[in-house]
N, C-alpha and C positions, 0 to 999 in steps of 0.2 A: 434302195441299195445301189451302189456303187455296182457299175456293167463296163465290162470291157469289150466292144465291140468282136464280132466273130466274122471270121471267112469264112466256116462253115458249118451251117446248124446239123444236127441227130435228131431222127424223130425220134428215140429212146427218150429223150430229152421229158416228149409231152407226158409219156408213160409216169416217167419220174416226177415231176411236176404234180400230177396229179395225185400220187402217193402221198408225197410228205408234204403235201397242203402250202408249197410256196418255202419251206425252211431247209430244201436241200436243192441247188438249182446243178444240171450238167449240161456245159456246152462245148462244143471243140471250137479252137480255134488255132492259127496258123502259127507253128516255130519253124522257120525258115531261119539257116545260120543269117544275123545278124551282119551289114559291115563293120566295119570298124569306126565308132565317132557315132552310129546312127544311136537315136535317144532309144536306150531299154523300154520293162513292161512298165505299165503305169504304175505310179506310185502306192504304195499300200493306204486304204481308206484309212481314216483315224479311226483308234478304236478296234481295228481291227489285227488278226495275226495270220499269217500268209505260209502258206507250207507248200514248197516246189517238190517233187520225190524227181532229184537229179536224177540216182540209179536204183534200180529195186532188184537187181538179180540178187546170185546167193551163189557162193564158192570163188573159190580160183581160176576155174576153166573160162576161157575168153565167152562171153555172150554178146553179140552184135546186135539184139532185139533188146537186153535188159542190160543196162551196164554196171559195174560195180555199185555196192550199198554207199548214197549218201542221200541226206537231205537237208535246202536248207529251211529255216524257220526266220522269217520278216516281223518285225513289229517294234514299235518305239522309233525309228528310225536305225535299229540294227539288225547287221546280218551273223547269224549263228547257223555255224555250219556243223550237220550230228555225222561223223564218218566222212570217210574218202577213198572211197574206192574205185578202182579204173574208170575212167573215163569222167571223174567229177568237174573240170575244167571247160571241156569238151561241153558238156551237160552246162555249165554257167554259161558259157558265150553262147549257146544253143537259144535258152531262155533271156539272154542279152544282159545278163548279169556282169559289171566286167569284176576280172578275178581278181584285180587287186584292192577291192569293194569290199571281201572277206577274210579277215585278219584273226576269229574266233574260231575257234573249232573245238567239237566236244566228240570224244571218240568212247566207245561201248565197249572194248575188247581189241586187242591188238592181233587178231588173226588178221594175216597180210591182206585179204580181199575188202577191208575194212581202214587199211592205212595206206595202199600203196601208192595213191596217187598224192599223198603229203607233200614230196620232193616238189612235184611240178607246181601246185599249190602254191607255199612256197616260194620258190623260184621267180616263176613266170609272174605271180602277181606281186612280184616287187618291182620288176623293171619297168622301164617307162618314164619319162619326165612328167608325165601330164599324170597318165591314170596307175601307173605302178602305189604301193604301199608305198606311205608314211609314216604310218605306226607300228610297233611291234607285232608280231605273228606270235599270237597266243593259243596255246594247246590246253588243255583237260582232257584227263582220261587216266585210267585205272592204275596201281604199280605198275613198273616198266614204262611209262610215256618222258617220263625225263631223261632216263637213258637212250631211249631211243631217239628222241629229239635231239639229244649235244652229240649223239653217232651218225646223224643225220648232219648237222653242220660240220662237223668234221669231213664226213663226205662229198660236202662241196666248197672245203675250203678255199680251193683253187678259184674257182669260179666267181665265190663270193668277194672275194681278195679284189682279184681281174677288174670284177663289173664296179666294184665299193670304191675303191683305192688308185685303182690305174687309170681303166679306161674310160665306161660311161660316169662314174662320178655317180651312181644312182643313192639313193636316202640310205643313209647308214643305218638310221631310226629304223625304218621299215624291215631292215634287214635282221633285226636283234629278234631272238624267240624266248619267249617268256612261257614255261608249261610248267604243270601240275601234276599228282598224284593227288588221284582223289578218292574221299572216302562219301560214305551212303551223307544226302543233307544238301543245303540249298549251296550250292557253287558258286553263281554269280546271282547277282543281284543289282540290276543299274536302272534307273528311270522306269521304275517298273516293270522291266524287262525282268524275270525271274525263272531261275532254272534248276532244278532239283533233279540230282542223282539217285539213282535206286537201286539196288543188288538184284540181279536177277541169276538164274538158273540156268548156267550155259557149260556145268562141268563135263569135265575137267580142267575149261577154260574157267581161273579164277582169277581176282575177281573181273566182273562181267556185268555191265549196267545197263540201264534202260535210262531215260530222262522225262522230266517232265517243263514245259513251259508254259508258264503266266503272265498275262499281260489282259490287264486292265477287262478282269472279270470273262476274259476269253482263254483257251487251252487247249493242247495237246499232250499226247503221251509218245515218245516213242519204246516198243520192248527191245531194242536192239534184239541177239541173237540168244534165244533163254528157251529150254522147254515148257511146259506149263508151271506159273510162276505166282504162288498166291502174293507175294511179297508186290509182283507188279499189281494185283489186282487189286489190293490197298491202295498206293499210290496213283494210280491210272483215276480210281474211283470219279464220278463229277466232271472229269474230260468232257471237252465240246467233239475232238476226235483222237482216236485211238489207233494207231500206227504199228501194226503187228506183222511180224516175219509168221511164216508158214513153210511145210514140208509136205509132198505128195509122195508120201510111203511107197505108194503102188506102182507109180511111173518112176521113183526112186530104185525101184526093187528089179524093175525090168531091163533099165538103161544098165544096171550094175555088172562089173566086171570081175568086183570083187563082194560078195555078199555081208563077209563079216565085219568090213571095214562099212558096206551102207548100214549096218544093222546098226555100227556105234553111230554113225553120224542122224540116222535119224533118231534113237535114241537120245540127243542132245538137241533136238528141236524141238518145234511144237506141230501135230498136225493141222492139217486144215479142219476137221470137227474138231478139235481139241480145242482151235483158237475160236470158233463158234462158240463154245462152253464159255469162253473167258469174254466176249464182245457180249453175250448176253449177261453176263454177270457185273462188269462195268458197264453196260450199256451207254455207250457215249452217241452222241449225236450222227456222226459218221463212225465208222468203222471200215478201214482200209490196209491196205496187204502193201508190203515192201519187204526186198531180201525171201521172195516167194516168187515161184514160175505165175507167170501170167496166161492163165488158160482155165479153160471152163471148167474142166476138174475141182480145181479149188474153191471154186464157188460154188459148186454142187454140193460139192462135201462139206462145207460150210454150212448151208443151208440146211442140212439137216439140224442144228441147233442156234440157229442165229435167222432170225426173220427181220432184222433192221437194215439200216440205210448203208451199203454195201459196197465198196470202191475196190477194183483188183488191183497187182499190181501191175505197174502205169510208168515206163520212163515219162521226166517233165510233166506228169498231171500235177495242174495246180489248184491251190485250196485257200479259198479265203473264206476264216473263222470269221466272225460278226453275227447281226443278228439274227441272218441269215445263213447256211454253207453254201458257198459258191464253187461249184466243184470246174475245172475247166480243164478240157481235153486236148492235147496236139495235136497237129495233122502232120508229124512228122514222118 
């Protein structure tokens, strides 16, 4: 198996090792921001599918430990990016991805913690002579993403004008946005890269999708933001890993300032035993938390129905599917 050298090992690491008999490995290693020009991570092994968790928090409220829900997914030689939420840019140059390397995007639900870093997106990865976009900025995601993509260029028509037209002269090409309205079924399909939409359960937010990715006999699922969802548990089915949002009802219930407004919002999630019931029911290879507080709580409460191979949520934890999971840690 393909190893990425590390700057710093975990003895949790031997613990884990020893569990799952060599088929789930964790290591940390060093995400220092990146210069500019310096060569990214290593290239993704063939054969294999690569899953970065840019941000794993959940809401609006600013979080400076977890940043906005995105993730992206590596394989075939493309990047597909599920969500964009604060700080996803921030998150690519972090992991030394440059942004204008990411042209696809697949988004789960149009609540703003979920879109708002689009604009910079966007933006920032078009300009540049060398590494800005060349090809279109491509969107999918649920009714409402086409209207909000042509309100979005409209909002920087100025801008785009300026930079296209006058003054930097940057890719016209690059600049053009191609998006979708998508219904449940396989969305894209290129080179074996394959990606299938799912409905899930995020009412009153309708409709509201999870994803699934294929590539060459490897997989993941993400549930986007859904309470417990048999519809996901169909489609997730056979996952090598499963990418599940989670709610701490109890620590939700105490930080509240307003009861009846926490009461609807975790009502429109899944808890942490809840998603235990669902990880054991798909049972996929890993089983890992995004768009969920990162803390002992949710693993506790997990555990009560879920005894597999168990990842929390992690800004920049990376994942490479193969025949092995390569699970690898930041030291950020």
């Amino acid at each position: 198996m393909h190893k990425r050298s590390v700057a710093v090992s975990v003895v949790a690491c031997i613990a884990l090792l020893a569990v799952y008999s060599g088929s789930f490995n964790t290591t940390a290693a060093s995400q220092s921001v990146p210069a500019q020009g310096l060569v990214g991570p290593p290239a993704v092994p063939p054969d294999t599918l690569r899953v970065t968790l840019l941000g794993t928090g959940g809401g609006p409220p600013v979080n400076l430990r977890q940043f906005g829900a995105s993730t992206l997914v590596e394989a075939g030689g493309k990047r597909l990016l599920f969500d964009c939420g604060r700080g996803t840019t921030i998150r690519l140059t972090q992991a030394g991805i440059p942004i204008g390397s990411v042209s696809r995007l697949f988004l789960t639900h149009l609540h703003s913690d979920h879109v708002v870093q689009i604009p910079d997106l966007f933006l920032a990865g078009w300009v540049g002579t060398a590494a800005g976009r060349k090809v279109p900025f491509e969107v999918w995601g649920p009714d409402g993403t086409r209207d909000m993509m042509t309100a979005l260029e409209r909002a920087f028509a100025f801008d785009i004008h300026i930079r296209r037209d006058v003054d930097e002269k940057f890719s016209a090409e690059g600049i053009k946005m191609q998006s979708h309205d998508i219904k449940e079924g396989v969305i894209f399909d290129e080179d074996g890269v394959r990606v299938t939409a799912f409905l899930v359960d995020h009412a009153p937010i309708t409709p509201a999708f999870g994803y699934r990715v294929d590539y060459r006999g490897r997989s993941v699922a993400l549930s986007g933001d859904t309470r417990v969802s048999e519809n996901l548990v169909k489609f997730a089915t056979g996952v090598d890993v499963l990418i599940h949002e989670a709610i701490d009802p109890v620590a939700s219930r105490a930080a509240s300032t307003n009861l009846a407004v926490t009461e609807l919002v975790i009502a429109h999630h899944t808890t942490a035993e809840q998603a235990g019931e669902v990880f054991a029911r798909v049972k996929p290879r890993l089983a890992v938390y995004s768009h969920a507080p990162n803390s002992e709580a949710i693993i506790t409460q997990t555990r009560k129905n879920y005894s597999g191979a168990l990842q929390g949520a992690e800004d920049l934890l990376t994942i490479d599917i193969g025949e092995q999971i390569d699970v690898r840690h930041s030291a950020q």
